[in-house]
C-alpha positions in Angstrom: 67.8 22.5 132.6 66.1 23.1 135.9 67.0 25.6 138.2 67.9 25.7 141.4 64.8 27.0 142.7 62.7 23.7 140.9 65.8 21.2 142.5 64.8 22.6 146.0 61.1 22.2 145.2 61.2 18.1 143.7 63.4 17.3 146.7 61.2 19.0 149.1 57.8 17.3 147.5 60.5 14.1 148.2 60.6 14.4 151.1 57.2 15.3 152.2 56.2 11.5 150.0 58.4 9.9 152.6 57.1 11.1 155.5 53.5 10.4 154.7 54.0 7.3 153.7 54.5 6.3 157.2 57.1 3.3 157.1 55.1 1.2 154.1 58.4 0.3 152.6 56.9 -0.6 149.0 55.9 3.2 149.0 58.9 4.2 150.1 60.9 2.4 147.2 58.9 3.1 144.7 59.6 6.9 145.5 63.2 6.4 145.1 62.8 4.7 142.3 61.1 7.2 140.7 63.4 9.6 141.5 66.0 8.1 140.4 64.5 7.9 137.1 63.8 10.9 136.8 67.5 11.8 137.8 69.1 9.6 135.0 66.6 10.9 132.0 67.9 14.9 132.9 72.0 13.9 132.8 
């Protein structure tokens, strides 16, 4: 189980993907694809 601390820290490196991908949507989706990957394998 993560802790709160590591939560804070994945969103935070989420957010920071976003921004620098600079409006190339395929990026952008991909992150949040990940992400939500990543979301369903910890529950």
């Amino acid at each position: 189980m993560k802790t709160e601390k590591d939560q804070t820290s994945e969103g935070l490196n989420q957010i920071f993907e976003i921004i620098n991908a600079k409006g190339d949507t395929g990026e952008i989706k991909q992150i949040l694809q990940t992400n939500e990957t990543e979301d369903n394998k910890e529950k």
